[in-house]
N, C-alpha and C positions, 0 to 999 in steps of 0.2 A: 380405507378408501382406496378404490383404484382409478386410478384417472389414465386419461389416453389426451395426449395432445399429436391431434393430427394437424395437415397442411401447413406444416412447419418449418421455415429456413433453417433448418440444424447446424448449428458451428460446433465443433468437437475436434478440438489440439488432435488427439489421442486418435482418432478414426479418420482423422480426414475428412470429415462429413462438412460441406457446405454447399448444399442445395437440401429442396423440397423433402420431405422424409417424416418420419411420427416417432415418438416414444410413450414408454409406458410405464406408468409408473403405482408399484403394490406394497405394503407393507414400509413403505421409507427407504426402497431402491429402488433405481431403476431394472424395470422387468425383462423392459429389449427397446433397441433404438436401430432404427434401417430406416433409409434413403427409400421413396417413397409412398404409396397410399397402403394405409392398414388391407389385412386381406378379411380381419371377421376385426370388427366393434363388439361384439358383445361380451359380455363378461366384466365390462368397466360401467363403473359406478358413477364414474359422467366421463363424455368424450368433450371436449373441448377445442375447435374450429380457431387455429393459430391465424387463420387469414394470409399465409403467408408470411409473416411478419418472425422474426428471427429466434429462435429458442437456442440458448445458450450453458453451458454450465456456469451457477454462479459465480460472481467477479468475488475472489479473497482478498483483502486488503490486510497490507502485513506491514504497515505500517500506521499505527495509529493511537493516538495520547488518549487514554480514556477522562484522565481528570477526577475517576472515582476509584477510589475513595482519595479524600482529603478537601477536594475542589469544588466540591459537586454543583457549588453555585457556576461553574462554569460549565457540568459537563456532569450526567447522570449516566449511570450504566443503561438505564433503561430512554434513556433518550438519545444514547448512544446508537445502541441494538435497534430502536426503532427507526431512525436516520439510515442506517444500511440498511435496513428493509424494501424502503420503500427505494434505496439505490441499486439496488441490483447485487448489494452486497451479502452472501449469504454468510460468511465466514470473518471473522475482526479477528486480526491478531495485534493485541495489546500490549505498549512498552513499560518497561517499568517503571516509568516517571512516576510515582503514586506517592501519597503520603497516608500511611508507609509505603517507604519503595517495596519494589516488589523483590524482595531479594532473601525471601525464605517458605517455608513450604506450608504456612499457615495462612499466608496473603493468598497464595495460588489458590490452596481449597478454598478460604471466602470468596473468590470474586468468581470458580467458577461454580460453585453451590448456588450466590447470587443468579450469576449469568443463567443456569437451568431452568430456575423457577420463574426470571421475568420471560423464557421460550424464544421464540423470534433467531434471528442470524445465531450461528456458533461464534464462540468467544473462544478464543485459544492466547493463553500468558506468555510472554517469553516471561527472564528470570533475569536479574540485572547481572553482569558480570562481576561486578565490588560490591562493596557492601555500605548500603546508602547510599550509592554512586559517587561513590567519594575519589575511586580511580587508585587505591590506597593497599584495599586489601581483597583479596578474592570472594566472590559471596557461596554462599553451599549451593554449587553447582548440581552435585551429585543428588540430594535430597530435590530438588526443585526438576531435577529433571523424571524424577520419580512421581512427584504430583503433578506431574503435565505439562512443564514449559516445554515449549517448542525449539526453543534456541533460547540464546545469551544473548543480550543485547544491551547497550550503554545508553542508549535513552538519544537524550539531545547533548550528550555529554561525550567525549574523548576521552582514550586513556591517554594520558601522556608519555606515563612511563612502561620503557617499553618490556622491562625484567616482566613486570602484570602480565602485560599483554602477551609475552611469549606463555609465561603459568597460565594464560588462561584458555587460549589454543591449546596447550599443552594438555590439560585437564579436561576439555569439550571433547577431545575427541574419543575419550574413552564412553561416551556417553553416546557417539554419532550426532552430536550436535553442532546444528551452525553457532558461528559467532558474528553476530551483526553489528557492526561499528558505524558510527558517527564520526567523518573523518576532519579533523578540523587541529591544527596547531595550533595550541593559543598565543606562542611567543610570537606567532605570526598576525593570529586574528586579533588579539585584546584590544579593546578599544573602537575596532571598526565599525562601521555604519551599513555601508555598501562595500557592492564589488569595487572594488579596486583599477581605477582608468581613468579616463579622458573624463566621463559621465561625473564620479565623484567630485573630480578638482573641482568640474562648473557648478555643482551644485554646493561645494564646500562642505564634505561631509565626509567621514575617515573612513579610507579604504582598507577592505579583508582580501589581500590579493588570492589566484586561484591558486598560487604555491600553497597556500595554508591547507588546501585538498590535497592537491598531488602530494606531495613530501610524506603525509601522513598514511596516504594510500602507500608508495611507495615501501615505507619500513611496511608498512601491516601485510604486501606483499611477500617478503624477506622473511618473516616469521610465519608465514604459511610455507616457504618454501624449507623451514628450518621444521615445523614442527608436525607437517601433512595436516596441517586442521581445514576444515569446512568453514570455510569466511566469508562473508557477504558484506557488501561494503552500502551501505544507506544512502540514500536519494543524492547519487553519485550527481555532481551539476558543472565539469568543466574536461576540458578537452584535454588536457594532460591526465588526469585520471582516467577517462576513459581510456585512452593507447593505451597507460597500465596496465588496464585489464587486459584489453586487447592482445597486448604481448605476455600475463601472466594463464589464461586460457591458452594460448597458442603453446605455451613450455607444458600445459597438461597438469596445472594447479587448482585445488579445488575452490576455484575463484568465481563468487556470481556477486550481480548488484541489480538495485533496482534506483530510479528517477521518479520523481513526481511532475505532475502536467504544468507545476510552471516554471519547470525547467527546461522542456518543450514545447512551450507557446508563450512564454513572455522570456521577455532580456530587460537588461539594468535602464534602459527607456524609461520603463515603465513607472521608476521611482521619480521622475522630473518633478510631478505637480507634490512631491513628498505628500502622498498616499500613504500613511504608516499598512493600510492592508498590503502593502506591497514590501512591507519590513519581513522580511523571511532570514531562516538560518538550516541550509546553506542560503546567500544573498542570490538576488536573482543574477542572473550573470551577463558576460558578453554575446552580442548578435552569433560570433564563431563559436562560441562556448554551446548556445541552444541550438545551432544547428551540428556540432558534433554530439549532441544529446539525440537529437531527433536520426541521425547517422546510425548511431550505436544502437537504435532502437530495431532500428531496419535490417539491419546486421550481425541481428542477436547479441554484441559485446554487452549489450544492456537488456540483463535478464527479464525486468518485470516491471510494473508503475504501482504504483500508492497513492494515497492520495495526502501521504505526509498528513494527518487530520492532526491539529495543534491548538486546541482552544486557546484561549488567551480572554482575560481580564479587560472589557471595556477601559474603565478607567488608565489602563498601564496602556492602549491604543491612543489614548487621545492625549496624545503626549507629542511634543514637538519630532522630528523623523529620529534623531540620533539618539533618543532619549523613550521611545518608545520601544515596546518587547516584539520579539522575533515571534511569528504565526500565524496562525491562520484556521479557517474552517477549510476542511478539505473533503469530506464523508460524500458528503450531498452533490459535488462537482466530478467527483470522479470519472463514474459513468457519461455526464454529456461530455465532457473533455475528451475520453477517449473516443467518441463517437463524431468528436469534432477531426482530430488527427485523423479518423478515418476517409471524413469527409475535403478533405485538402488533401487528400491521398499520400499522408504522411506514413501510415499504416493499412495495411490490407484489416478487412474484418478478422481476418484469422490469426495475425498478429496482434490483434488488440485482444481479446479474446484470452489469446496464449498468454501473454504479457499481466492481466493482470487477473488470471487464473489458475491457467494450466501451471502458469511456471513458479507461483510461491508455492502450491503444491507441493509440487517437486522441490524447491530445496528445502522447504518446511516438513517434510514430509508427510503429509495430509492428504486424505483419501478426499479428494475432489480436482475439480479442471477439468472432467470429464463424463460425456455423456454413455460411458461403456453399460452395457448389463452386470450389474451388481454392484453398481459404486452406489452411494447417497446419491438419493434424488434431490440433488443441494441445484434448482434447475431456475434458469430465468427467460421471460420471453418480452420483448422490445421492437418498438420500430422506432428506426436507428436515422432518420430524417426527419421524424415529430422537431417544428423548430420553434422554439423558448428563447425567452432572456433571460440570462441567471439573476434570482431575485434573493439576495441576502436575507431577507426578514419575513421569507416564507420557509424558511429550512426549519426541518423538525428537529435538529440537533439545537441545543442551546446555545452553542458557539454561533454568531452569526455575523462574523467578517469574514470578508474571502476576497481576492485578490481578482477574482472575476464577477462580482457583482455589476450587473446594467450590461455584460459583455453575451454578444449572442450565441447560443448554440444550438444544438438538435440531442436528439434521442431522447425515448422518453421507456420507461419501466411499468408494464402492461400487467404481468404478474412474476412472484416471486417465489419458489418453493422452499423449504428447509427440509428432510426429511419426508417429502413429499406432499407437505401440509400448506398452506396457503401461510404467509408472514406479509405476502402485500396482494392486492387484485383491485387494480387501477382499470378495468375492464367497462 
């Protein structure tokens, strides 16, 4: 099939394109993309009339709990893959948390054999750094990264010990692999509830102060600086870890991170009416903490957004607030979230776009975030002020708590390519 999407708002990281313009798309690349009216239509197998309305490369999400295998009553692969469909998400990059973890080369070929034959969004594994995530002993890095992990990554989990952590920087990088951490101290956090403040005391609930980020960020700085590995540090949520970054990018360290949206648009407020949907890990944080997240966004120190997807257990939700489990549904909110930031001109389009496309891409190394001729026509188009109330119990993902339910937003996901093939057309 050759399709042509004309009169199209084109956003493209990679070319600069943000105005009017067409692409085309043959064989499951793109053919050609320019700013724009086509000069001949013919030879495409439908032309397709964007109305103006914004064609983008699809959104990657490279952070995200599948729940399968082990869970599945919380979370199917195939209800997965179909929840980023219809979100704008062409691309899922999946953490190890699985049972089994994913931390050998037999899990990786199952889920992605699975993943081909249910079709829809690409599925890409990272590969746990330990072995059952135990934090303990190093998992076969070298083998997993041969059946396709993307990177290393500890789940919802921390190394503590840092001898690991240096072996395992150490051993990634013979491989050109990032190593993606969960940064979180437990001698610091165990026990907490919320962030750690004024908000806690009144509410009487145990604080995880933002040291338990920074400190951890800090050493995992120091062992990139000792071993040159590629590190990326997970839904980075406080204001001393960002400067971290901040100043270990400025020394010219291979240091990137990404945030999730309700680290940029809610703070520890938000847990007053103890909302266990508002139980997260990292906690949600202070008013200065989310707006040095929304800072770092604007200012590149904060490479890229997620949407942290976390199913979680009904039953373990409806538990009193300290006693109930950390997560969330996140799949399905990504996209209007981001198109919310846009809209509060917290981000330009082209930043939102970059953030949570172009730039996991880039440190994942994955050929997409871009509308170039010859890449995957992994393509989305949207209009980006369609305005909605996020509704929890219409989500096609089986996880359905989120932390933004009844809260309003915009943007809505018109159609979705994979390979140049249709995976959503809300049209």
């Amino acid at each position: 099939m050759k399709r042509l999407l004309k009169n199209a708002h084109l956003i493209c990281p990679v070319q600069g394109f943000d105005d009017i313009g067409h692409i085309g798309m043959t064989n499951g690349s793109i053919s050609h993309s320019s700013l724009g009216s086509p000069k001949d239509e013919s030879g495409f197998d439908e032309v397709i009339d964007c109305q103006g309305q914004y064609v983008a490369p699809g959104l990657i999400d490279m952070r995200v709990q599948s729940a399968d295998p082990g869970a599945e009553h919380l979370e199917t692969l195939d209800s997965l893959l179909k929840a980023a469909a219809h979100s704008g998400i062409t691309s899922v990059v999946s953490l190890p948390d699985t049972a089994p973890v994913i931390d050998n080369r037999a899990v990786i070929d199952s889920l992605s054999l699975r993943a081909s034959q249910i079709g829809g969004p690409r599925l890409y594994p990272y590969g746990a750094l330990t072995k059952d995530q135990q934090g303990h002993q190093m998992a076969e890095l070298g083998l997993m990264a041969k059946a396709g992990a993307v990177g290393f990554a500890s789940g919802a989990h921390a190394i503590q010990d840092s001898l690991i952590m240096r072996r395992v920087m150490t051993y990634a990088t013979m491989f050109d692999k990032p190593v993606i951490h969960h940064c979180e101290d437990y001698q610091l956090s165990e026990g907490g509830q919320m962030n750690e403040g004024e908000t806690a005391t009144r509410l009487g609930l145990l604080g995880i102060p933002a040291a338990a980020e920074v400190i951890m960020v800090q050493r995992d700085i120091e062992l990139v600086r000792l071993t040159k590995a590629r590190y990326h540090i997970a839904h980075i949520s406080t204001a001393g870890a960002i400067d971290a970054v901040r100043r270990a990018k400025a020394n010219g360290l291979q240091v990137t991170c990404d945030t999730a949206p309700p680290y940029a648009l809610l703070n520890e407020h938000a847990v007053s009416n103890f909302d266990t949907a508002f139980r997260l890990n990292p906690p949600l944080r202070s008013e200065g903490d989310r707006l040095a997240v929304l800072q770092g966004l604007a200012d590149g120190t904060i490479d890229a957004i997620a949407s942290d997807h976390a199913p979680v257990n009904r039953d373990e939700k409806a538990q009193p607030f300290g006693h109930a489990s950390p997560g969330a549904s996140g799949i399905e909110t990504l996209f209007p979230n981001l198109m919310t930031m846009v809209a509060n001109n917290s981000l330009s389009m082209m930043q939102a776009i970059t953030a949570a496309s172009r730039a996991p891409a880039r440190i994942l190394g994955l050929s997409g975030g871009s509308l170039e001729t010859g890449t995957p026509a992994d393509v989305i188009c949207f209009n980006a002020t369609s305005a909605h109330v996020i509704n929890q119990s219409k989500f096609i993902s089986r996880s359905r708590i989120s932390p933004f339910h009844n809260q309003p937003s915009q943007g809505k996901i018109i159609m979705s390519f994979v390979n140049g093939a249709f995976v959503c057309d809300n049209r």
